[in-house]
ROMITOR-942224 format. One record per residue: residue in one letter; x, y, z of N, C-alpha, C, CB in turn. Coordinates in steps of 0.1 Angstrom, whole numbers, plus 5000, padded with zeros to 4 digits. Glycine has a CB too. Layout:
% ROMITOR-942224
AXYZXYZXYZXYZ;...
% end
This chain:
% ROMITOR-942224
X527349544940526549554952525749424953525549684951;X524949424964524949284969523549254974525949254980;X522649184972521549184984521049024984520149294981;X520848974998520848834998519048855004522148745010;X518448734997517348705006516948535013516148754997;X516548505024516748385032515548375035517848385043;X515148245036513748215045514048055049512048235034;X513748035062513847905064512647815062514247905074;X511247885056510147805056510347635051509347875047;X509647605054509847485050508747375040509947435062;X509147345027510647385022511247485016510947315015;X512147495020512747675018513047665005514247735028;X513347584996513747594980512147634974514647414972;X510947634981509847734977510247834972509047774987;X511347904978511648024972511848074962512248054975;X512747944955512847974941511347974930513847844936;X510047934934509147954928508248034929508947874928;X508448104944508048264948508448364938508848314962;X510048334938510848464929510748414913512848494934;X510548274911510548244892511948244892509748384880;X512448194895514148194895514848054901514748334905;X514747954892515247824897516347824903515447744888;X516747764916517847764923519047694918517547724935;X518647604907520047544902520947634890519647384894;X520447724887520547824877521147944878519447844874;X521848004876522848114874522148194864524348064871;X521548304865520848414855521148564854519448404857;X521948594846521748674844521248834834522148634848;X521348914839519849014833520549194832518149004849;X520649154819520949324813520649384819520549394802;X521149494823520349644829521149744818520849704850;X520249894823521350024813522250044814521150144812;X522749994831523950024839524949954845523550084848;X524549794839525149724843524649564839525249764854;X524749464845524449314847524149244859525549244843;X522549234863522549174874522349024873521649224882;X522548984884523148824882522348774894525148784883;X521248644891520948604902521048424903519648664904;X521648424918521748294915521848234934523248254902;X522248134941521248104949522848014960519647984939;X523448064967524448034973524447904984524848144978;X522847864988522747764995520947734990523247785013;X520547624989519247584986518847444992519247584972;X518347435004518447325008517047305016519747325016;X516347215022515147205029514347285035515247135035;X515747305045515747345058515847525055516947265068;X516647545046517447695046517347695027519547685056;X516847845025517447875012517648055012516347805000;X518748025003519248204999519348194988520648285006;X518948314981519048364969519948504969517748384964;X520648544960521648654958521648714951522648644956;X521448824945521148954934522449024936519849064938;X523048984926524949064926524349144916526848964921;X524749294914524949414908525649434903524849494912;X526449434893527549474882527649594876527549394871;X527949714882527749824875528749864870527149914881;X528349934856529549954846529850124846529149894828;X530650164852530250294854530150414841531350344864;X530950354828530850424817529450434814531550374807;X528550334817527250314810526250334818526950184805;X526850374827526050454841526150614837527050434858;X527450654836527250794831526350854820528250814828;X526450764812525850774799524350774798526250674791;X523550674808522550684814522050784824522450574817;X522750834826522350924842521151014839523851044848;X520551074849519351164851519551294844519151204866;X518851364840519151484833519451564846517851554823;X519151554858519051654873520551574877517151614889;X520651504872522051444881523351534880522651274875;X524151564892525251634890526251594882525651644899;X526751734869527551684857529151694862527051784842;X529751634875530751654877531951504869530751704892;X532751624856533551494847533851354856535051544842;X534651424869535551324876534351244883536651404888;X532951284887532551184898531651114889531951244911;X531251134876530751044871531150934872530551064863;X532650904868533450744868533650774882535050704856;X534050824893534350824907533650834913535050894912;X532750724919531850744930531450594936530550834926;X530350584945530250434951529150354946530250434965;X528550404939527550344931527950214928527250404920;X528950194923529250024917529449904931530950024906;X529450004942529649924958528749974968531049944965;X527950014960526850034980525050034974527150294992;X524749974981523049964977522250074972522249924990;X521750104959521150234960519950214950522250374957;X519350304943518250294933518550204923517850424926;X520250164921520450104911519949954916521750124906;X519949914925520249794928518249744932521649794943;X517449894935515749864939515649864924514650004949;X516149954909515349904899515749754891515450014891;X517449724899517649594892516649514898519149524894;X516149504909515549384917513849424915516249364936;X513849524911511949574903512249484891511349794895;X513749484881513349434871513249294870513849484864;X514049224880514249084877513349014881515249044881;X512849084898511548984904510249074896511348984926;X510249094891508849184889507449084890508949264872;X507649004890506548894891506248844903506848784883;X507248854915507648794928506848964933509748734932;X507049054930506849144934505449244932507649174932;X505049144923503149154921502749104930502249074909;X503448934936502448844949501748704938500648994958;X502748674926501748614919502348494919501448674906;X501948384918502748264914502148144918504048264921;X501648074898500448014899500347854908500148014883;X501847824910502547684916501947704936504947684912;X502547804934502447854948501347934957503547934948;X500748014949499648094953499348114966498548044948;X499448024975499048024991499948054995498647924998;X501048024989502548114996502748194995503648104994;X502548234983502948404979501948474985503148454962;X500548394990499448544998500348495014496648505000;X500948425015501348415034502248495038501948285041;X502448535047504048555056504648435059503948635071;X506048475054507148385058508048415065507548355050;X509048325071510148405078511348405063510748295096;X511648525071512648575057513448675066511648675041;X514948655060516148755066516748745055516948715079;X516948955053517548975043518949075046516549025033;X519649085039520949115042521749265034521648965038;X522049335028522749395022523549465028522349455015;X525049395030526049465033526849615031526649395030;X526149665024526949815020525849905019527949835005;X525049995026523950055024524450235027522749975033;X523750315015524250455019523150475029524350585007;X523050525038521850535053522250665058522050405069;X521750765043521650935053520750925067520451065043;X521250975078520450995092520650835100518651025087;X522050805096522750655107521550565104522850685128;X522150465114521550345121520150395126522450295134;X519650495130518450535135517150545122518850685144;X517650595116516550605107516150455094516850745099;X517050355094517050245088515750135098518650205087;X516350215112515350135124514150215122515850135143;X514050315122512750425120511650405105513650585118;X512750345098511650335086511150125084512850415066;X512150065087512049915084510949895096513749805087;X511549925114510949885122508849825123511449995127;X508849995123506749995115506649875109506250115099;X507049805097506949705090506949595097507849695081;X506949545109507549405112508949335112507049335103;X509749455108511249395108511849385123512349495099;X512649295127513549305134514849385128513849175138;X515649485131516449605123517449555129516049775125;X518449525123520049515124520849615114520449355120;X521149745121521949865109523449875117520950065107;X524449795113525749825123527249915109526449605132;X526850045119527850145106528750105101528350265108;X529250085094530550065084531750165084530150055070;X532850155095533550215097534450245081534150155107;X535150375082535450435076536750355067535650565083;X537550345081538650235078538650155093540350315075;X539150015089539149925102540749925105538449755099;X541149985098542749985104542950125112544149985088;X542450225110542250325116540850355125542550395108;X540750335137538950375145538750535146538650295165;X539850545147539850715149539150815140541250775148;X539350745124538350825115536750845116538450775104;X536850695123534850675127534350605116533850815128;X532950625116532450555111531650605096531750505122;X531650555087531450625069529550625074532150445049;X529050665061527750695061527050555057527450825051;X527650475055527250305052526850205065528750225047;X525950145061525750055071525249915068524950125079;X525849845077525949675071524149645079527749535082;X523249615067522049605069521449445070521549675060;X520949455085520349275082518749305085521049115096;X518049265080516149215085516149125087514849215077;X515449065099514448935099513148975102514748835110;X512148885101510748885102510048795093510349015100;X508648785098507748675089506948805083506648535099;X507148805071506748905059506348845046507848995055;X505048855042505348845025506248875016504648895019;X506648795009507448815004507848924997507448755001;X506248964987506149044975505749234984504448944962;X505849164997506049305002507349335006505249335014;X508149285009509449305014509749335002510149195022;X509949274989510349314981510149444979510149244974;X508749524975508349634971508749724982506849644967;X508849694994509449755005511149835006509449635015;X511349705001513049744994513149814989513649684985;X512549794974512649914962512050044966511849874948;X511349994977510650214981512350254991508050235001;X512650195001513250245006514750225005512650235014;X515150144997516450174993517050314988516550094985;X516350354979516350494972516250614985515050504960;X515250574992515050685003516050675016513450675009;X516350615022517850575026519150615023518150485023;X519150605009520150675001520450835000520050634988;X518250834997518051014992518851034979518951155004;X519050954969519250974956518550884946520650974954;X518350924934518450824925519150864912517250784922;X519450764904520250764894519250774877521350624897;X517950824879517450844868516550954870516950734861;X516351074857515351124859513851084859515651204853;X513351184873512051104878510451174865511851164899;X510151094857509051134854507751144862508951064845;X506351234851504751234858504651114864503351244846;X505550964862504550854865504650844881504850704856;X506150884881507150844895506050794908508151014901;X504850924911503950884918502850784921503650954918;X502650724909502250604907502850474910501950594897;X504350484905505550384911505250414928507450444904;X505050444932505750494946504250434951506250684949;X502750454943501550404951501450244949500150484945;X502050254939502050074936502449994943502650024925;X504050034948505249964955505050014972506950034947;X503950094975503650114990502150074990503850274996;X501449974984500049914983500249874999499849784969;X499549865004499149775019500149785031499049615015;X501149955031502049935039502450085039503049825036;X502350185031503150305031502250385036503650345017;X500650375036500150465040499750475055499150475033;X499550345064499850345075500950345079499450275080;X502250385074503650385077503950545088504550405059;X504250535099504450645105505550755101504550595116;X506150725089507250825085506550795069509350775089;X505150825063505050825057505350955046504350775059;X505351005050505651175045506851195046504951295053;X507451125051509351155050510151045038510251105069;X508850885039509650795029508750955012508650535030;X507550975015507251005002508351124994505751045002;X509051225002509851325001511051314998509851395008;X511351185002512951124999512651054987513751015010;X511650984983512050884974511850994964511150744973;X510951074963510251184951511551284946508551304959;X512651264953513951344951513451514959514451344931;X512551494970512051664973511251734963513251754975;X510951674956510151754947508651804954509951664933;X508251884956507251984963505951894953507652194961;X505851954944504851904936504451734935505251954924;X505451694936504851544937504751534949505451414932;X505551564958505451524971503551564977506851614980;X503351644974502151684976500751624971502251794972;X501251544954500251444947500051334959501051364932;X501251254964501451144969500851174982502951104968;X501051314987500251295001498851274999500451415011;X498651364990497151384991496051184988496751544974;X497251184977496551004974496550934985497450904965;X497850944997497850845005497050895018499150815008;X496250985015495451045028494950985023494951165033;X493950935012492850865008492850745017492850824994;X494050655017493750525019494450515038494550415004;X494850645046495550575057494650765064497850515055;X494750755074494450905083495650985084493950885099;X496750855091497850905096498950965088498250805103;X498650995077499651055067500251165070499151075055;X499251265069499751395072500151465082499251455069;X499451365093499551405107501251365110498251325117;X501851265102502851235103504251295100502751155098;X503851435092504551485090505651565096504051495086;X506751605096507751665106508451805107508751605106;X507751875105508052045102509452045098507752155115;X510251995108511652005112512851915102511551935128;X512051825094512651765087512551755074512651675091;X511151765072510251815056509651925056509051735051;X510652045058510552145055509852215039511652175057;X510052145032509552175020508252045014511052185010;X507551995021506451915026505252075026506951825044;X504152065020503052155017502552155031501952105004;X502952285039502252315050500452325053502752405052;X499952345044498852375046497852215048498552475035;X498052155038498152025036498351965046498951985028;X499051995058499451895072498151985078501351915082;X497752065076496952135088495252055083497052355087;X495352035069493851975064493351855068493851955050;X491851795070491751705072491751625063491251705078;X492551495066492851415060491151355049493551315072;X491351335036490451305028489451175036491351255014;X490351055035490250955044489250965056491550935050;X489451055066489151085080487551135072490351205091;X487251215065486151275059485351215056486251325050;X485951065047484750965041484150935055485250805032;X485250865064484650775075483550915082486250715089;X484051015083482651085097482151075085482651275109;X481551125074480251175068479851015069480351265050;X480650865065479450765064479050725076479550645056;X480050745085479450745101477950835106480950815111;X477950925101477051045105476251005101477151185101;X476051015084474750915081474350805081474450905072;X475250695086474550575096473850575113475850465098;X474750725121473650745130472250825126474150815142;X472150885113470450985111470650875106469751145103;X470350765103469650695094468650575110471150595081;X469650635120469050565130469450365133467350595126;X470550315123470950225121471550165136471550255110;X471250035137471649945153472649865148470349845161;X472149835138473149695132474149725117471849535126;X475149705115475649755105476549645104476149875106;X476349635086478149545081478549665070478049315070;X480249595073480949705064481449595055482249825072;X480949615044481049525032482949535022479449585020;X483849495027484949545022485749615030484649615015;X485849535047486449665060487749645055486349635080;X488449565046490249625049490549585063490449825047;X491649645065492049635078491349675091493049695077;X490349735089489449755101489149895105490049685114;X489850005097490150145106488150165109491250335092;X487350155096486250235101485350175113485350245088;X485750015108484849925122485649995131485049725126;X486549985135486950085148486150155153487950175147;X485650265142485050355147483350335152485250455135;X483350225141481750135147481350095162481749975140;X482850015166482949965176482950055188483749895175;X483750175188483650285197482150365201484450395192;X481350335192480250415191478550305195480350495173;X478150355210477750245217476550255207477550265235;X475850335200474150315192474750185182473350495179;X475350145181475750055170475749915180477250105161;X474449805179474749705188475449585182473549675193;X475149585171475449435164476849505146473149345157;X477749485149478449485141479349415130478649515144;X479749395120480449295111480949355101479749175107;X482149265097483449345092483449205077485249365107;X483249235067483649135055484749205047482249085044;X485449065041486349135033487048975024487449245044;X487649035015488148855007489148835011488348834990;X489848925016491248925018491748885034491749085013;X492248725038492448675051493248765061493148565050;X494048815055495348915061494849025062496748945052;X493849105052493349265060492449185073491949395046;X491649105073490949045085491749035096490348925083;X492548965095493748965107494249085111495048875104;X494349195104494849315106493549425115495549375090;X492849375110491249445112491749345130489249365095;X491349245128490949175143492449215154490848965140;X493249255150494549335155494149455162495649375144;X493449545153493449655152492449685161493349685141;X491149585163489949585173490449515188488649485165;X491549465186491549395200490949325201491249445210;X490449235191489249135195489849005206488549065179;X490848965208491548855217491548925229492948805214;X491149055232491549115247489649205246493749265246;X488749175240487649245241486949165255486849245227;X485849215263485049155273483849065263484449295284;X483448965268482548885262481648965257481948785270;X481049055261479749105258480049215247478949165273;X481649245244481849325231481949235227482749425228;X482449135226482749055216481749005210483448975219;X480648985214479448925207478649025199478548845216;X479049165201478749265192479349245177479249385198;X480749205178481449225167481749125161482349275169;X481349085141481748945140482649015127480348785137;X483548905122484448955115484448805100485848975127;X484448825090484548665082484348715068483248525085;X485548575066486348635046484648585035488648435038;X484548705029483248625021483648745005481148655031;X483448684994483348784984482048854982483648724974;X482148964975480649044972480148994961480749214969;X480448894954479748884941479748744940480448954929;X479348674952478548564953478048574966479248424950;X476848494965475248544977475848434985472948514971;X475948505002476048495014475448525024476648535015;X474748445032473648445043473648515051473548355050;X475348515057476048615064475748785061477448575061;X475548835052475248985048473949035051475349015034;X473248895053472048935057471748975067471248885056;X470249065069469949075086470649225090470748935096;X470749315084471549425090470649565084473449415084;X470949675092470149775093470649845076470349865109;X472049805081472549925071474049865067472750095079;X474749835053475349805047476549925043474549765039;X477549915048478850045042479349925028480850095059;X479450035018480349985005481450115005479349964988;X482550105011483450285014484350215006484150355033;X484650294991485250264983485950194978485450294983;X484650084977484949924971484349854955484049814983;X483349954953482749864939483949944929480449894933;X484950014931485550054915486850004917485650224909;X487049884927487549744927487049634919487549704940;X486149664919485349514907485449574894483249454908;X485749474889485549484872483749484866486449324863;X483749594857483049654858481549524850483649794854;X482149414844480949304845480349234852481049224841;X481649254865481349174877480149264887482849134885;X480249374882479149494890477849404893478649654878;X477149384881475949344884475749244894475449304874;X476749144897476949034908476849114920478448954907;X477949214922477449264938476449334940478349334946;X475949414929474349474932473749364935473549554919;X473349254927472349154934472249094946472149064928;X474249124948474249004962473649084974476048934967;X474249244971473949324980472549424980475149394981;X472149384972470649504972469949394971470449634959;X470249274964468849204955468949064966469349144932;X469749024972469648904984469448964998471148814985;X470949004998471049085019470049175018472649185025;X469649205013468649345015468449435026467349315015;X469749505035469449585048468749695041470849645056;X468349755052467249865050467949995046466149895063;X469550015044470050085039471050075031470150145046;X471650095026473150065019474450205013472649985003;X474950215022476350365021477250325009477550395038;X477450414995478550364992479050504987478550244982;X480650484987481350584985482150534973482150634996;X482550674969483750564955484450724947482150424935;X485250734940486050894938485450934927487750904937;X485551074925484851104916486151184903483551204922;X486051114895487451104885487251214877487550954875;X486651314878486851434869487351484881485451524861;X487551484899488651554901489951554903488551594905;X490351424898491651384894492751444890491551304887;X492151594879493051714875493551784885492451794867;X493051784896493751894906494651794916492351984916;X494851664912495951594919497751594910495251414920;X498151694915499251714905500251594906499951864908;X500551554889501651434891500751324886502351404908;X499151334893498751214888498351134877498051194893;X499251024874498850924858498050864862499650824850;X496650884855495650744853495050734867496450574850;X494350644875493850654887494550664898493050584888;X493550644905494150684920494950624930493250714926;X494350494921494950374932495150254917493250304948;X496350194918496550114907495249984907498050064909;X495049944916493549854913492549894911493049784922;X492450004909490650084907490550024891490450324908;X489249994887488749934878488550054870487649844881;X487650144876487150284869487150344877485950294862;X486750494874486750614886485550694877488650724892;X484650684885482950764880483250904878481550754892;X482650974866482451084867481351084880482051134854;X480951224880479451244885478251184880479151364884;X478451234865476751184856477551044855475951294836;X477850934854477750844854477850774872478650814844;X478450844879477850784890476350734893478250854900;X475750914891474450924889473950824883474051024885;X474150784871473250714862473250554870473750724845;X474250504871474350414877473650364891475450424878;X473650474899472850494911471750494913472850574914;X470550574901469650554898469050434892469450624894;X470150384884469750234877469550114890471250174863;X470350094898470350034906469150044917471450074909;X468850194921468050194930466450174924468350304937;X466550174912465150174904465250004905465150264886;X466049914898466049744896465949694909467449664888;X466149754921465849684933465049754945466949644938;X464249874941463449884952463649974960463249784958;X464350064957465550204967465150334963467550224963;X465350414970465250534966467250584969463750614975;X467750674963468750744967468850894966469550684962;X469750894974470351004974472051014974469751064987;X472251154968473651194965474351284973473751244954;X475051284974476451404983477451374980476651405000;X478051494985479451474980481051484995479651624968;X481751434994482651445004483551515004483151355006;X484551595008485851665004485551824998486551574993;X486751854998487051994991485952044984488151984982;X485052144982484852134967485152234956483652104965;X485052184946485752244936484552304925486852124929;X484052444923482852494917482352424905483052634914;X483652384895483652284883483452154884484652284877;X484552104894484551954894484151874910486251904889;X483351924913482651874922483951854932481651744916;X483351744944484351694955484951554947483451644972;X486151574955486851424953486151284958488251434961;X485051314963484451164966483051184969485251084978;X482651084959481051084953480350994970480750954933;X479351054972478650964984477150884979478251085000;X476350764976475050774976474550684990474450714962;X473150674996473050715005471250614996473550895009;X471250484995470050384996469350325004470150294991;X467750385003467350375013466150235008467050515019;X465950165016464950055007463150115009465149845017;X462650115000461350115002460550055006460950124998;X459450155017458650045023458149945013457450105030;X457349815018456549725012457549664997455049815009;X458549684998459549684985460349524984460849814988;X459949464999460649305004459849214991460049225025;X461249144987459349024980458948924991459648864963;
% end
């Protein structure tokens, strides 16, 4: 099996130091199931392609197979695995780029955070649900979708057309997302995989849909296919990806994920919960001016911006590309002058002091400090309580004793969380903070709750004390 990737950036033999895979070089890389081989068919200024050929051995395929995989003698050695794109070919290319597919690359660094133009190719793809659903799942992403079916036989048209389809993408994409993009949806495309899926599976699946699966409008159909239907994870994975997108569950399709946790589509999204409760307590707080320290892509400023008591607004974040997605997402190129001077938007980190943070009624931190490592804490307490000093400060963050009722889930919630607070250490923290700079707080809780383990997400709620300015 086969998969080509192409970018014409310029210079396009960049590529080879995106992926860590020199273009003069022929490499190849054991698997359980085979030998993948990568090596680079044109490498030139203007144009470069790289090639991931798949060698699968089908004896050593069998021998490896899933404990759930069907034990039929004959189709173990008889089947199309060794010729059509499937899990084997997303874990050969997890294992070979795995570094291209972090986003890391110390030569390049500004390349690997950009979009590039990139067109990728794999001629033999299994595509349960045609041409339509390859456009249905790539599309959302940025792709231009090229899925043209692979007739059965070309000497005969009368048989029609096989369940294969000759797959092209173009688009200006990161790279290290297209990649992880691949490996989610190859497998789901297919609707098989070739190993049994362990507890971690759901963590694979949050890792490799970081910054793209949860606003994915068939997100609940990629999470049910890739999870092999399993009810129980499928249900971990929603509930995680409500956290970080609204549109998860609402996405769901009675009609198609039938075995998708009904009740769960009817709930409100975790996500949607943080935003009204820190929205609510930024209007009793009586707040005019607000920055959201950490907006991401923009969903909550949205909600800032809709809501006329809020005159003066601003969106920070480190990350150039959630800003651009945020400034997408607000319409700010199509706003009237007089919104626009409501709303300012600019890349700054929390843990060095910025002028910009200053001057604001009230400060959102919505589940951002258990992104910092936990030495670096003291840096954004000062920048944000001990410099900017608004007369309020919202922060939210999860509360990790109820992590047991997320079935499936290894370790945290989100693969970048630093830590996840109990309660009594939120608390302690909370208090320590508001005592070294002059606050009083308060606590609440967000979500479900659970008589033992409190809600899934801790709220405090700093208010500055009078005469407390130096």
């Amino acid at each position: 099996m086969l998969l080509t990737v192409t970018t014409t950036h310029r210079p396009a033999t960049d590529l080879g130091h995106l992926l860590h895979k020199h273009p003069d070089r022929v490499q190849a890389f054991p698997q359980s199931f085979g030998t993948a081989t990568v090596f680079y068919p044109e490498a030139g200024e203007d144009r470069c392609t790289v090639a991931l050929l798949l060698d699968v051995d089908p004896v050593r395929l069998a021998r490896s197979r899933g404990r759930k995989s069907p034990d039929f003698s004959l189709a173990q050695y008889v089947n199309d695995r060794s010729y059509a794109a499937s899990s084997l070919l997303g874990v050969a290319m997890a294992d070979v780029f795995s570094t291209a597919r972090r986003g890391r690359c110390a030569s390049r660094q500004e390349l690997a955070d950009s979009a590039i133009p990139l067109e990728i190719a794999i001629p033999v793809l299994p595509c349960r649900g045609g041409p339509d659903i390859a456009h249905r799942l790539f599309g959302p992403l940025g792709w231009s979708v090229e899925a043209a079916p692979v007739p059965l036989d070309d000497a005969h048209d009368d048989w029609g057309d096989s369940r294969y389809v000759d797959l092209r993408l173009t688009g200006v994409v990161r790279l290290a997302d297209a990649l992880n993009q691949l490996h989610v949806l190859l497998p789901v495309l297919d609707e098989s995989k070739h190993y049994w899926q362990g507890p971690d599976e759901v963590d694979k699946l949050m890792r490799s849909g970081e910054g793209w699966l949860a606003t994915h409008p068939d997100a609940a159909l990629i999470a049910r296919r890739y999870l092999g239907r399993s009810g129980g994870m499928t249900r971990a994975a929603l509930a995680r990806l409500a956290e970080l997108g609204d549109e998860v569950e609402a996405a769901v399709d009675p009609a198609e994920d039938d075995d998708v946790l009904q009740p769960a589509e009817r709930r409100v999204p975790l996500n949607t919960q943080r935003h009204e409760a820190v929205h609510q307590v930024l209007l009793d707080l009586g707040a005019r001016s607000v920055i959201d320290l950490g907006c991401g892509s923009g969903r909550f400023l949205d909600r800032l911006v809709r809501t006329p008591a809020f005159t003066r607004i601003a969106g920070a974040d480190v990350s150039t590309r959630s800003l651009q997605h945020a400034a997408r997402r607000l319409h700010l190129d199509r706003m009237s002058e007089r919104q626009a001077e409501r709303v300012q938007l600019f890349q700054g980190a929390l843990t060095y002091e910025d002028e910009r943070y200053a001057g604001f009624d009230a400060a959102v931190l919505m589940e951002v400090v258990e992104h910092v490592d936990p030495p670096r804490l003291e840096a954004l307490e000062h920048v944000v309580l001990g410099v900017a000093r608004p007369g309020a400060v919202v922060v939210t963050t999860p509360n990790g004793e109820y992590n047991v009722r997320y079935e499936g889930l290894v370790g945290m919630r989100h693969p970048d969380h630093r830590f996840e607070w109990t309660r009594a250490e939120f608390a302690a923290w909370s208090d320590r903070v508001a005592a070294a700079y002059g606050y009083t707080v308060e606590r609440r809780g967000i979500g479900e709750l659970d008589d033992t383990l409190g809600t899934p997400t801790q709220l405090a709620v700093f208010t500055r004390k009078e005469g407390s300015d130096d």
